[in-house]
LUMNULUM-521899 format. One record per residue: residue number from 1; residue in three letters; x, y, z of N, C-alpha, C in turn. Coordinates in Angstrom, 1 decimal. Atoms other than C-alpha are relative to their C-alpha. Layout:
BEGIN
(pt NUM 'ALA' (X Y Z) (X Y Z) (X Y Z));
...
REM end
This chain:
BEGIN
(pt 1 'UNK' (0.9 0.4 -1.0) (-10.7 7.6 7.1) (-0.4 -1.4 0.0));
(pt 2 'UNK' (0.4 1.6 -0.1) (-11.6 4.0 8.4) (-1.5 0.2 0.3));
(pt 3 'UNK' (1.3 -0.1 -0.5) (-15.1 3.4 8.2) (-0.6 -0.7 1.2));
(pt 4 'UNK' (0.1 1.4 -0.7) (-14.9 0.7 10.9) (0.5 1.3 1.4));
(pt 5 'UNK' (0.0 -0.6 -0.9) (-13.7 3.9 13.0) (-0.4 1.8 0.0));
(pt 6 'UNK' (1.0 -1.5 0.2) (-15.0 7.4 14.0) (1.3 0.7 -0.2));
(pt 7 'UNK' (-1.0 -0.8 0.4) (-11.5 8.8 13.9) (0.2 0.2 -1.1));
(pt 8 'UNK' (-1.0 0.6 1.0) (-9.5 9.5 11.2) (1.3 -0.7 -0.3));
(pt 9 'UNK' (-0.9 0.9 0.5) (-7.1 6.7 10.3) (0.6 0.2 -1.5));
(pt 10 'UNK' (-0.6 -0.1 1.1) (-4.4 7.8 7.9) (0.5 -1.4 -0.2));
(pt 11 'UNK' (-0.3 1.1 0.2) (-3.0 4.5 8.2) (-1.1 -1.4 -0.6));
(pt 12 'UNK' (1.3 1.3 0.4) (-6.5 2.0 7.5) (0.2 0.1 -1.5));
(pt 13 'UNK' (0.3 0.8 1.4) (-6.5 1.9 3.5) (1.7 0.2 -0.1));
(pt 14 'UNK' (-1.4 0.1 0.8) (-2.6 2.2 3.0) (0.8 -1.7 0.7));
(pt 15 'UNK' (-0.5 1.6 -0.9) (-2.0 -0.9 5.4) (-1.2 -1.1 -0.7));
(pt 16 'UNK' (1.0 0.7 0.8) (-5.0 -2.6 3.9) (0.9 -0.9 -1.5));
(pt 17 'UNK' (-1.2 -0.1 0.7) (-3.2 -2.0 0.6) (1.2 -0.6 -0.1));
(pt 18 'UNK' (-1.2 0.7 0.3) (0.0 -3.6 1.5) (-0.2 -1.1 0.7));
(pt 19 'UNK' (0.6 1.6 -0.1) (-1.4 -6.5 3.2) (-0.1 -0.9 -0.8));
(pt 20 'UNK' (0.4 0.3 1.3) (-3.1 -7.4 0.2) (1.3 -0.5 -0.6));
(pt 21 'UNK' (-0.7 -0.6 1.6) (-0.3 -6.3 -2.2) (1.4 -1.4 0.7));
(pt 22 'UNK' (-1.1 0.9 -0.6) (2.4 -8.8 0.4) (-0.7 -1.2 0.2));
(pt 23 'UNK' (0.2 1.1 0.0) (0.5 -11.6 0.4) (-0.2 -0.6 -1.5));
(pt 24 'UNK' (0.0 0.5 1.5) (-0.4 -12.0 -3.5) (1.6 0.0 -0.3));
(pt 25 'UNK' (-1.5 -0.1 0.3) (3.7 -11.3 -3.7) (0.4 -1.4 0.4));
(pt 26 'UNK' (-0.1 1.6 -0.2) (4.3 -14.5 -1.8) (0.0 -0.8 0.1));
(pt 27 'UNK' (0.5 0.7 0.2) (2.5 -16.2 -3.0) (0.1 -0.5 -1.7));
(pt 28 'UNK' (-1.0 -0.2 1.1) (3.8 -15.5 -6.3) (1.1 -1.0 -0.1));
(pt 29 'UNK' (-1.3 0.2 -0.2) (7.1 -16.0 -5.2) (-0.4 -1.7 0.6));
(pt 30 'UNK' (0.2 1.4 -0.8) (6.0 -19.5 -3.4) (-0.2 -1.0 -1.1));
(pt 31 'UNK' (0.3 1.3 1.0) (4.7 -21.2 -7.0) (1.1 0.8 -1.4));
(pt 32 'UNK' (-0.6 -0.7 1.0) (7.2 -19.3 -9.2) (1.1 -1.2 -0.9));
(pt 33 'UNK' (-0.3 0.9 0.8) (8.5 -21.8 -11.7) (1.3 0.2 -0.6));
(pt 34 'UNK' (-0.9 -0.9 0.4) (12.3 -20.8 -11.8) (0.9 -0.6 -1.5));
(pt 35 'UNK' (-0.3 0.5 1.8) (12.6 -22.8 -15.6) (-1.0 1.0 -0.9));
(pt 36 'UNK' (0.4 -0.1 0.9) (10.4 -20.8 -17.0) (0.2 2.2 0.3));
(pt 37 'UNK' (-0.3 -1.2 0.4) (12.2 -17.2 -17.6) (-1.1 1.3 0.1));
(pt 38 'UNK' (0.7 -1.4 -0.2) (9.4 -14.9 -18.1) (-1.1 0.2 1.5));
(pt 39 'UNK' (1.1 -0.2 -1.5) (7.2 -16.1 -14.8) (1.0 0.3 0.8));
(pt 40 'UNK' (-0.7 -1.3 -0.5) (10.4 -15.0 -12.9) (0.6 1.3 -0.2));
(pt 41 'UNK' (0.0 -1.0 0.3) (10.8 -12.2 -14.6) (-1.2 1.2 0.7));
(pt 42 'UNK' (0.9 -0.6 -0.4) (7.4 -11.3 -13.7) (-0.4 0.3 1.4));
(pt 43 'UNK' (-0.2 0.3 -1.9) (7.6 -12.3 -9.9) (1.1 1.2 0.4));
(pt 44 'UNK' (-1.3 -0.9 -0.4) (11.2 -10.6 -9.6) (-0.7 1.2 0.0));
(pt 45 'UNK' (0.5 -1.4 -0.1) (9.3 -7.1 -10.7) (-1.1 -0.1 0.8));
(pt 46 'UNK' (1.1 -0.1 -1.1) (5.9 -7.6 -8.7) (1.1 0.1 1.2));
(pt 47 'UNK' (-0.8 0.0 -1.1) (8.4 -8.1 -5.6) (0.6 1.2 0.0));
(pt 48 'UNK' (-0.9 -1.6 0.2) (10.9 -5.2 -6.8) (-1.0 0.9 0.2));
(pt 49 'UNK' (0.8 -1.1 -0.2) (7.6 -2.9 -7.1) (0.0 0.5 1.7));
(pt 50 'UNK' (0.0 -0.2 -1.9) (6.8 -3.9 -3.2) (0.6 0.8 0.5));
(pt 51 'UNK' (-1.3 -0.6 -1.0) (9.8 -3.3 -1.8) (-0.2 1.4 -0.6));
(pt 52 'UNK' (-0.6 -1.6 0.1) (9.7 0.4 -3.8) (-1.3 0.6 0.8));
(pt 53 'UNK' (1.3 -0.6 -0.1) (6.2 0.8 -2.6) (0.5 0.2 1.6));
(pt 54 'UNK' (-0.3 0.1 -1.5) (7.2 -0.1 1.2) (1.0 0.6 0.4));
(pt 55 'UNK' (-0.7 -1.3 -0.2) (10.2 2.1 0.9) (-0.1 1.2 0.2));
(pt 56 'UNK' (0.5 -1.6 -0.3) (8.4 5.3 -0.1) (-1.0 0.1 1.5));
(pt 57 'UNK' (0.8 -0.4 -1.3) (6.2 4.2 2.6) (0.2 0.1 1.5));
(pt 58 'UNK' (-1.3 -0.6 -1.5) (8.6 4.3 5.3) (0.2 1.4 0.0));
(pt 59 'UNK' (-0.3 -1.3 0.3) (9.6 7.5 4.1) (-1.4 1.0 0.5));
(pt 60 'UNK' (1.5 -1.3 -0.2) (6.1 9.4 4.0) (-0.3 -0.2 1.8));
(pt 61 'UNK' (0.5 0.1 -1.9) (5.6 8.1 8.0) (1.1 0.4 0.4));
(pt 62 'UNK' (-1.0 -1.1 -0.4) (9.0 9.3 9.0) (-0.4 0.8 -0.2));
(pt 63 'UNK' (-0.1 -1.8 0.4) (8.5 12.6 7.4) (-1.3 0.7 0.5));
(pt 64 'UNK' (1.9 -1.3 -0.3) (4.4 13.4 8.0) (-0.5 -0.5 1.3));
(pt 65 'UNK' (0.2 0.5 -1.3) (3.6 10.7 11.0) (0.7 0.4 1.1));
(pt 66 'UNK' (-1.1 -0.1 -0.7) (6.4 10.4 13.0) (0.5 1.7 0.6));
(pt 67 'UNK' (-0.3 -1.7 -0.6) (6.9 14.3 12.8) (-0.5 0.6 0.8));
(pt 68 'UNK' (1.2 -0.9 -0.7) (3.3 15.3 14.0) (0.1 -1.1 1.4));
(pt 69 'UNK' (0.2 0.6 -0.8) (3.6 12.5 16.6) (1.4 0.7 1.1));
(pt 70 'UNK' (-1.3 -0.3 -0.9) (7.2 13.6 18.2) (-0.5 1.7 0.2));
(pt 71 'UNK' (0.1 -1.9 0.2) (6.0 17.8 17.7) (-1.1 -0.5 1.5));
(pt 72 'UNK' (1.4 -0.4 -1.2) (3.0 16.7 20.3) (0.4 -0.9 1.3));
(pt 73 'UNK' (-0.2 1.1 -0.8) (4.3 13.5 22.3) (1.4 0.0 0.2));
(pt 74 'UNK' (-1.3 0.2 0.1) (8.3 13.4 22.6) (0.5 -1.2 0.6));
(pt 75 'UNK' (-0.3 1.2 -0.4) (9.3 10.1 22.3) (-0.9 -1.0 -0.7));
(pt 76 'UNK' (1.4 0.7 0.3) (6.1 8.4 20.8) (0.3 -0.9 -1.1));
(pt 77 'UNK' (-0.1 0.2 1.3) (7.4 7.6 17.8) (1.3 -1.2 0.1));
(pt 78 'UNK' (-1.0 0.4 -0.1) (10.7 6.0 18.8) (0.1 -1.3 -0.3));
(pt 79 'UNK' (-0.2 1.9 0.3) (9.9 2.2 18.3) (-0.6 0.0 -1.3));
(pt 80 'UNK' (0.4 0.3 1.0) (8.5 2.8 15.5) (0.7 0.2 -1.3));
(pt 81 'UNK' (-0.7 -0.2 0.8) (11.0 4.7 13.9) (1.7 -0.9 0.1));
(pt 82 'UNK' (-1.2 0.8 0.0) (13.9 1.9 15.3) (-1.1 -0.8 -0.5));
(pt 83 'UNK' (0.5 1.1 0.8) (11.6 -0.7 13.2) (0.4 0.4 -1.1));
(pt 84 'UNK' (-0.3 -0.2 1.5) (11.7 1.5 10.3) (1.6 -0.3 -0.5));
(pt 85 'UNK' (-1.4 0.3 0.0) (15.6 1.5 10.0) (0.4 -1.4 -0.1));
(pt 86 'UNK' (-0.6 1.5 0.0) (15.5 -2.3 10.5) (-0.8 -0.4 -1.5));
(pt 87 'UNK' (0.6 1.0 1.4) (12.9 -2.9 7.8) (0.7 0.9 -1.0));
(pt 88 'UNK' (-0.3 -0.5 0.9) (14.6 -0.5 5.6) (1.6 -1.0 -0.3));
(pt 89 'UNK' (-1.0 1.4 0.3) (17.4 -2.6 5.6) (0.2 -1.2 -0.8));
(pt 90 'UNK' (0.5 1.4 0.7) (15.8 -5.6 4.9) (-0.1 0.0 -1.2));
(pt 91 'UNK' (0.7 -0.6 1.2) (14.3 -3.7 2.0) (1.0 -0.3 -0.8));
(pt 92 'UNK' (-1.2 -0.3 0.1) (17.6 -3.1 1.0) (0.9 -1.9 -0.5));
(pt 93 'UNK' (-0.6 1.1 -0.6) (18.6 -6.7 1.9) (-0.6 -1.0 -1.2));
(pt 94 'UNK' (1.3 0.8 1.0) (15.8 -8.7 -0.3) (0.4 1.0 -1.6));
(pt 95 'UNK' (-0.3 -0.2 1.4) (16.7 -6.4 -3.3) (1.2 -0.3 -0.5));
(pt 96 'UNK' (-1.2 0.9 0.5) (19.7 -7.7 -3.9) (0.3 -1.2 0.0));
(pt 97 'UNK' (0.4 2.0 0.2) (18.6 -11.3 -3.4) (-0.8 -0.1 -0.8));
(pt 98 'UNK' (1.0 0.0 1.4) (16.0 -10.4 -6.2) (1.2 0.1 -1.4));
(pt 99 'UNK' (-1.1 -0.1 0.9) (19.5 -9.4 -8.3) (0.6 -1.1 0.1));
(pt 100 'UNK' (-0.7 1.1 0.0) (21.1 -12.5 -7.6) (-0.9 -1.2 -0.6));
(pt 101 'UNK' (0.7 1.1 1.0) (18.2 -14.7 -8.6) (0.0 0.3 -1.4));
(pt 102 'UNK' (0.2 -0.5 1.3) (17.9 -12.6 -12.0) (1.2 -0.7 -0.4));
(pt 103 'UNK' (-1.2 0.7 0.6) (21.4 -13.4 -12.8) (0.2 -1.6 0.6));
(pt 104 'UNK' (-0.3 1.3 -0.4) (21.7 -16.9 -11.5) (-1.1 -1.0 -1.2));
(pt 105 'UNK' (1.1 1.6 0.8) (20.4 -20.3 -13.8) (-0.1 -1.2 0.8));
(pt 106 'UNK' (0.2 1.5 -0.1) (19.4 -23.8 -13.2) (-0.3 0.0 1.5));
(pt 107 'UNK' (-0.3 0.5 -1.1) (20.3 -25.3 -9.7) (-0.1 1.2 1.4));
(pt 108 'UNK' (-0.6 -1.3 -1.2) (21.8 -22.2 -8.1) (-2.1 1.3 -0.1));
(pt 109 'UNK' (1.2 -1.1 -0.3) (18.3 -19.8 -9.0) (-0.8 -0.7 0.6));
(pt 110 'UNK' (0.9 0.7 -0.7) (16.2 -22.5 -7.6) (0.2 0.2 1.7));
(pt 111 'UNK' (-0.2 -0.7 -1.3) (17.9 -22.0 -4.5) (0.3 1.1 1.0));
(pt 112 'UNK' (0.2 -1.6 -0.6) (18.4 -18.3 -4.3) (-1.2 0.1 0.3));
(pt 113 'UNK' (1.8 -0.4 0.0) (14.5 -18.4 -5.1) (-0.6 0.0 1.4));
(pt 114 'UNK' (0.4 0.2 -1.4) (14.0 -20.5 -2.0) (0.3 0.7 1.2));
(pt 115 'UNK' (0.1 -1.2 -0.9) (15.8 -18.1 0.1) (-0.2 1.5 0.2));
(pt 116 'UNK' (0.6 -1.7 -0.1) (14.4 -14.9 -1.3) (-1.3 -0.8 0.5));
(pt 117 'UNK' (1.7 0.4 -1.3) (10.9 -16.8 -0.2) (-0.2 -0.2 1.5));
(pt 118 'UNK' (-0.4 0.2 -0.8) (12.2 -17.5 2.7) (-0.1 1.5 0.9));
(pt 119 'UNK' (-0.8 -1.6 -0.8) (13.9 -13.8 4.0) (-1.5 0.5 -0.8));
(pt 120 'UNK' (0.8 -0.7 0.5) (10.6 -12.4 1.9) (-1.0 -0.2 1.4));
(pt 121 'UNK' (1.2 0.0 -1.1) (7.8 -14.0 4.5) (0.5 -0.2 1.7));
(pt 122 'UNK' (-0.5 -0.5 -1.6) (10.3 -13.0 7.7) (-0.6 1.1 -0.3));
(pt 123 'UNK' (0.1 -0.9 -0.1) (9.7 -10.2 6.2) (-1.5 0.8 0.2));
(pt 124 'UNK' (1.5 0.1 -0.1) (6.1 -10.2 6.0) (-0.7 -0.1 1.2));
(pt 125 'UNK' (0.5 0.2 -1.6) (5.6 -11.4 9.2) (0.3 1.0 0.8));
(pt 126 'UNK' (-0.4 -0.9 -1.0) (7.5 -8.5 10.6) (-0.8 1.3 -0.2));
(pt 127 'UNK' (0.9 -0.6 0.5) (5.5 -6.3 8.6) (-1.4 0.5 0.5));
(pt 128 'UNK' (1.5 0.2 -0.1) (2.1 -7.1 9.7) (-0.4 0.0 1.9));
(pt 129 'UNK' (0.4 -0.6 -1.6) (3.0 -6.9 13.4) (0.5 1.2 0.0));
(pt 130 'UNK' (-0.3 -1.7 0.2) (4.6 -3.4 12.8) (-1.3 0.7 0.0));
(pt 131 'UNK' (1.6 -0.5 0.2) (1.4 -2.5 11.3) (-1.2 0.0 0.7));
(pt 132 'UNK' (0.9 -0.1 -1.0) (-0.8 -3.6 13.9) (0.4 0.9 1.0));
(pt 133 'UNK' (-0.6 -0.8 -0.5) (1.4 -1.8 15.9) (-0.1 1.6 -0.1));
(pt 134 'UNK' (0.4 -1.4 0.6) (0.9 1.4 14.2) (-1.1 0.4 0.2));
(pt 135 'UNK' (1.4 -0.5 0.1) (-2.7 1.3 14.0) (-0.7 -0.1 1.5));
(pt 136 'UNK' (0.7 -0.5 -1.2) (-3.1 1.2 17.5) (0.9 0.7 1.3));
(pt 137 'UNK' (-1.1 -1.1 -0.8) (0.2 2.6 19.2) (-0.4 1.2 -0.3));
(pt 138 'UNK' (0.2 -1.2 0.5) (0.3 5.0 16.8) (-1.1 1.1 -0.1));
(pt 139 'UNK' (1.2 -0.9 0.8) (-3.0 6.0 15.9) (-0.4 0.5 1.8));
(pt 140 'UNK' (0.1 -0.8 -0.9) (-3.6 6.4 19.5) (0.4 1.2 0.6));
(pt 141 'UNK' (-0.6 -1.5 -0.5) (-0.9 9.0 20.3) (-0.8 1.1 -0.8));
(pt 142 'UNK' (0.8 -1.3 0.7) (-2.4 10.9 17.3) (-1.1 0.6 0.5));
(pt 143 'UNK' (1.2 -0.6 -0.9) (-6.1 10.7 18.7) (0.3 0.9 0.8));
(pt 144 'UNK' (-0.3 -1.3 -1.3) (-4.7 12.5 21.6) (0.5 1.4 0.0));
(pt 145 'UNK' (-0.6 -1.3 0.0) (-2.9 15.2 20.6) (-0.4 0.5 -1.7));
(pt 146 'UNK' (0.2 -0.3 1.2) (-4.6 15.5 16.9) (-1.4 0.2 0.2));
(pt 147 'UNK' (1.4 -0.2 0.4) (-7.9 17.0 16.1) (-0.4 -0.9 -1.5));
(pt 148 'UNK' (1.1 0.9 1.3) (-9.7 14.7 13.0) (0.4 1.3 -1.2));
(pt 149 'UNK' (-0.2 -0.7 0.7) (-9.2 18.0 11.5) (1.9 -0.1 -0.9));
(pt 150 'UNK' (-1.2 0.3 0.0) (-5.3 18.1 11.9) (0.4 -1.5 -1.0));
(pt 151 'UNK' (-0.3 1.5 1.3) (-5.0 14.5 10.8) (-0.1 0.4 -1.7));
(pt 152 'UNK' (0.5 0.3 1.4) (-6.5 15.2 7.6) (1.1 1.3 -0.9));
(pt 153 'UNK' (-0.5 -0.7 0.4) (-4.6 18.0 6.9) (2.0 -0.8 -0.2));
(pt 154 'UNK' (-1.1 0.6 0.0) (-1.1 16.2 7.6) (-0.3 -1.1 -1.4));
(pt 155 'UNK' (0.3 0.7 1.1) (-2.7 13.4 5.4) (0.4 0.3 -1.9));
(pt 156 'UNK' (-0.1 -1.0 1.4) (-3.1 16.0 2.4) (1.5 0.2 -0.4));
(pt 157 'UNK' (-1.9 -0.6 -0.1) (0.7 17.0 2.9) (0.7 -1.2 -0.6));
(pt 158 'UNK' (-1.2 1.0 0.7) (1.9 13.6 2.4) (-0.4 -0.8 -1.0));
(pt 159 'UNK' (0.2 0.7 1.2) (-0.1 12.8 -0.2) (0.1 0.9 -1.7));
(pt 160 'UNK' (-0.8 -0.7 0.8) (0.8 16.0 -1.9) (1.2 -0.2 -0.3));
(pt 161 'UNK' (-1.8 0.2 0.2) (4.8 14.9 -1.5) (-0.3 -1.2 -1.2));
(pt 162 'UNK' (-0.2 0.6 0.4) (3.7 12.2 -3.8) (0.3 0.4 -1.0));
(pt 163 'UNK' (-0.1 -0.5 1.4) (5.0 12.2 -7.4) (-1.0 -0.5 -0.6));
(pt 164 'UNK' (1.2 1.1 0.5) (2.8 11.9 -9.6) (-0.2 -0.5 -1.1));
(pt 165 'UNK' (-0.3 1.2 0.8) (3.9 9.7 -11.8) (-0.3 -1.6 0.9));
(pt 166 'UNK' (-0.4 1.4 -1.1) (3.8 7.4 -8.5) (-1.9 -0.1 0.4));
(pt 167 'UNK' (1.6 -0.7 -0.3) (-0.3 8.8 -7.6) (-0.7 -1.5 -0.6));
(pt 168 'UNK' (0.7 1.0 0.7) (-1.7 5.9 -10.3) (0.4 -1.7 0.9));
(pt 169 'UNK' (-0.6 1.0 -0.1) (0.3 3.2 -8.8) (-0.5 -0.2 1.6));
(pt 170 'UNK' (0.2 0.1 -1.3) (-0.7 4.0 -5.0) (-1.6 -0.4 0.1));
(pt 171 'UNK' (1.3 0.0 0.4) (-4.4 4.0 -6.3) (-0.4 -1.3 0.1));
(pt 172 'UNK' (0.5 1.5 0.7) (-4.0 0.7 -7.8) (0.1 -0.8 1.5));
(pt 173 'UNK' (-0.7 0.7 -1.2) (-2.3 -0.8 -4.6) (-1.8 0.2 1.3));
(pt 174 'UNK' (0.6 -0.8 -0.9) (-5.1 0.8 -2.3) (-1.7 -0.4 0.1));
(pt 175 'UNK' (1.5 0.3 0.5) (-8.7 0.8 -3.8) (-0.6 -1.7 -0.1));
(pt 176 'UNK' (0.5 1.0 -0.1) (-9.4 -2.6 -4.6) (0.0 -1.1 1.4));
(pt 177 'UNK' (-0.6 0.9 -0.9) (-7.8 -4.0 -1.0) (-1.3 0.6 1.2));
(pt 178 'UNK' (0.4 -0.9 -0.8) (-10.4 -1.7 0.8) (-1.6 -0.8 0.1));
(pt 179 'UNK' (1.7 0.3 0.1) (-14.3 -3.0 1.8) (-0.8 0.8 -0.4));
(pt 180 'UNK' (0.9 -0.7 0.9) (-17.2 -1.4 -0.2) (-0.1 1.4 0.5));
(pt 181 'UNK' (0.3 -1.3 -1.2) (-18.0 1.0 2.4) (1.2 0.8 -0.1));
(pt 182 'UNK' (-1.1 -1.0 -0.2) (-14.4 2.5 2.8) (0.0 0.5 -1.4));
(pt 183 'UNK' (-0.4 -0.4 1.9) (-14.1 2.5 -1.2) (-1.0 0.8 -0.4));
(pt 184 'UNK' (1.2 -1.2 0.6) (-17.2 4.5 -1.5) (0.6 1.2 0.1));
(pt 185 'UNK' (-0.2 -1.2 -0.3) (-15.9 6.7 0.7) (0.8 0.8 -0.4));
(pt 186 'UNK' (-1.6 -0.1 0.7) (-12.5 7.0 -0.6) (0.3 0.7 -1.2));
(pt 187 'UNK' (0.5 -0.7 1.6) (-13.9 7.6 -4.2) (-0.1 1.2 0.2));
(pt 188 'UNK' (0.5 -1.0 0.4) (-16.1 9.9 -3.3) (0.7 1.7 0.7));
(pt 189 'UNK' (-0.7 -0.7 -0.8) (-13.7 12.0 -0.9) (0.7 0.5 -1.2));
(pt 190 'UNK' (-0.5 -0.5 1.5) (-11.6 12.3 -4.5) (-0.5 0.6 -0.6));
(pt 191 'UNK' (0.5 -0.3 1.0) (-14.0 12.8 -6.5) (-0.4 1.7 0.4));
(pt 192 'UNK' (0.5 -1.6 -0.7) (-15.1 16.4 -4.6) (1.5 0.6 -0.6));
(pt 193 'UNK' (-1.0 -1.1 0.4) (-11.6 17.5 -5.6) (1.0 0.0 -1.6));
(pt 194 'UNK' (-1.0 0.2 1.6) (-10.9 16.4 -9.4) (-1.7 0.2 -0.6));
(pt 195 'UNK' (0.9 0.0 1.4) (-12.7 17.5 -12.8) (-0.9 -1.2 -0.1));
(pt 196 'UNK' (0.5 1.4 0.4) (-15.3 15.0 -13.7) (0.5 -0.9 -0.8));
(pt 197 'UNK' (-1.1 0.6 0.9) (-13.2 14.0 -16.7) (1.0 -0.8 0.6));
(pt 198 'UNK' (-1.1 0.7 -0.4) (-10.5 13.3 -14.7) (-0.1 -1.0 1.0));
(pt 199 'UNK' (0.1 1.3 -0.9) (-12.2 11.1 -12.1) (-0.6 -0.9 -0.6));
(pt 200 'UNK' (0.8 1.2 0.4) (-14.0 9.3 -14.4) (1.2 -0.6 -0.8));
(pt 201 'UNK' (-1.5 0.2 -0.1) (-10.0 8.5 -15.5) (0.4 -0.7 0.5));
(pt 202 'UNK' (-0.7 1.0 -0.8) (-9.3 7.1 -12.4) (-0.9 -1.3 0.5));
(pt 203 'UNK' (1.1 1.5 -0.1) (-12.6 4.8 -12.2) (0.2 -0.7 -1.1));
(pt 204 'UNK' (0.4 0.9 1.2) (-12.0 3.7 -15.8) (1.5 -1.1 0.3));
(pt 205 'UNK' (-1.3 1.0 -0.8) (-8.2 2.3 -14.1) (-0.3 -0.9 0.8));
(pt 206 'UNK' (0.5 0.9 -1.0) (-9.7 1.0 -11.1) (-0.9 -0.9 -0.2));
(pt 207 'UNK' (1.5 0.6 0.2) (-13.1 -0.7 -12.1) (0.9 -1.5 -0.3));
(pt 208 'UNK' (-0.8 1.2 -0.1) (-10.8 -3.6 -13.9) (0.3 -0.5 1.1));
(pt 209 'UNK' (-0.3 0.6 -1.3) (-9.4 -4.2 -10.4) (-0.3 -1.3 0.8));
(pt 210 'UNK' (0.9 0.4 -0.9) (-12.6 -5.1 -9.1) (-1.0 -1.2 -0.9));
(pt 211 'UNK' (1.2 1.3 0.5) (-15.1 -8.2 -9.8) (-1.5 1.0 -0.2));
(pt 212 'UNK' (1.6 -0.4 0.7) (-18.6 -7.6 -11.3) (-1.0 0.7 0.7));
(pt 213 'UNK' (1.2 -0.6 -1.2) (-20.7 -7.3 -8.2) (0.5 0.9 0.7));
(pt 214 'UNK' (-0.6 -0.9 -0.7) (-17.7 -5.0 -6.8) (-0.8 1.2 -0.6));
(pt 215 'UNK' (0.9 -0.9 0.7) (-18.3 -2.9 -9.9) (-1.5 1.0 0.2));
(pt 216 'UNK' (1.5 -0.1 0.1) (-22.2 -2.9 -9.9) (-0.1 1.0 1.2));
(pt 217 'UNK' (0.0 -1.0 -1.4) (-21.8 -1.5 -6.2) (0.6 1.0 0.1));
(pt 218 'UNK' (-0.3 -1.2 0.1) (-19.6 1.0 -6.8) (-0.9 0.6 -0.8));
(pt 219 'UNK' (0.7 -1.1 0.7) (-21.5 2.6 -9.5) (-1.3 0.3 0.8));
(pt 220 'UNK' (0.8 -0.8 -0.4) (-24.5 2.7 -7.5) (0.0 0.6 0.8));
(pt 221 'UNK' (-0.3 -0.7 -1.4) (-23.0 4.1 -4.4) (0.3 1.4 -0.4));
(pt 222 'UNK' (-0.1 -1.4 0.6) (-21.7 6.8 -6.6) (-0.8 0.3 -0.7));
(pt 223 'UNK' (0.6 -0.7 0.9) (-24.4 7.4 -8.3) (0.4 0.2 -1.8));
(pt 224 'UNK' (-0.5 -0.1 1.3) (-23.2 6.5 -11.7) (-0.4 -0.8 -1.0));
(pt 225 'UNK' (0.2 0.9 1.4) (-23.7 4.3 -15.1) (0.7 0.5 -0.5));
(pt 226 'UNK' (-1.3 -0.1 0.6) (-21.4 3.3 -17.2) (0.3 0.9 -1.1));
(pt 227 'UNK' (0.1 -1.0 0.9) (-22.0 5.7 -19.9) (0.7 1.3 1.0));
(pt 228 'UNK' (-0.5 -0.9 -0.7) (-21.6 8.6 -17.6) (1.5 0.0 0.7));
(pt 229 'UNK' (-1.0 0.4 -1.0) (-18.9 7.1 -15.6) (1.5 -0.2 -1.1));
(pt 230 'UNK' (-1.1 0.0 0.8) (-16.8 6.7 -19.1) (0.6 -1.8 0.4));
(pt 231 'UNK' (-0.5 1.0 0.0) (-16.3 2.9 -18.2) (-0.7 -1.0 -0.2));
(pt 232 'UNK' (0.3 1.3 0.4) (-16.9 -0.6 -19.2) (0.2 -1.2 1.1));
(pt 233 'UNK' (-0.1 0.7 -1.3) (-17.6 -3.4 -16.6) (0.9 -1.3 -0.9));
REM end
């Protein structure tokens, strides 16, 4: 749910999320120092993450969006799912320019680098108009033919398909990219359906994320201190 709207927005914290998570990438990649071995080591993997993250996320909108949108609208979905095929490509495209800078030295990685930064912030750009695209093409066909109810249940579905080995990783990406308000809600929407143990688990992961006065504000929105809450600011 977007707090900024009365609907439900499956798409507001996962686009948030990769916003975020593609511009600190780029920016990466833009001061990446290709003499010094382990800061592209560390770039190359932040980037490689992306791309797996923007992969699975093509996937889960094909499979849970895209479905409920074509089952009620026929046709609705169609530009969005000829984007996906193109960005998946790219995906595709950019990880094997991430393999060629790994293996490459000196002269030659310097200028693979510049063209993975290069094909990286096409990509970004195309990204970020898709996504606007989504959140108001898309979300409107839903409105229409989706009850708030429905939504949330489709939501549940595709956040059940996640592994969950993968669960911690979407969290991380997600929560701190979100404004206080959504992140309250976001928590506390979790927290109704895990053990206390186990959510105070996923705040003791998250809390690092966030700056001091982020912190401070979550705990009192939830109603917590750090004793209770099992974490350390």
């Amino acid at each position: 749910m977007n707090a900024a709207n009365i609907r439900m927005n499956m798409y507001g914290p996962i686009h948030k999320g990769l916003r975020s998570r593609m511009a600190e990438t780029m920016t990466a990649l833009g001061r990446m120092d290709c003499s010094d071995a382990a800061q592209v080591e560390a770039t190359l993997d932040l980037l490689g993450d992306l791309l797996d993250l923007c992969r699975d996320h093509l996937e889960h909108e094909n499979r849970f969006v895209h479905t409920a949108m074509e089952a009620r609208a026929p046709g609705s979905a169609d530009a969005a799912t000829v984007e996906h095929a193109h960005h998946q490509a790219e995906i595709a495209a950019l990880q094997a320019l991430c393999s060629h800078v790994a293996g490459s030295r000196d002269r030659e990685r310097a200028e693979l680098a510049y063209r993975l930064y290069l094909a990286f912030s096409s990509f970004v750009a195309e990204n970020l108009t898709h996504m606007r695209f989504e959140e108001e093409h898309n979300n409107a066909v839903l409105w229409s033919h989706h009850s708030d109810e429905e939504l949330l249940a489709i939501e549940q579905a595709l956040v059940a398909s996640i592994p969950e080995a993968k669960r911690p990783r979407a969290l991380r990406l997600i929560v701190p990219a979100l404004a206080h308000t959504e992140r309250v809600q976001f928590l506390a929407h979790m927290r109704e359906g895990m053990p206390a143990p186990a959510f105070a688990g996923v705040l003791a992961m998250l809390m690092p994320l966030l700056d001091a006065r982020e912190q401070d504000k979550l705990r009192t929105a939830l109603g917590l201190d750090e004793g209770a809450a099992g974490i350390a600011a």
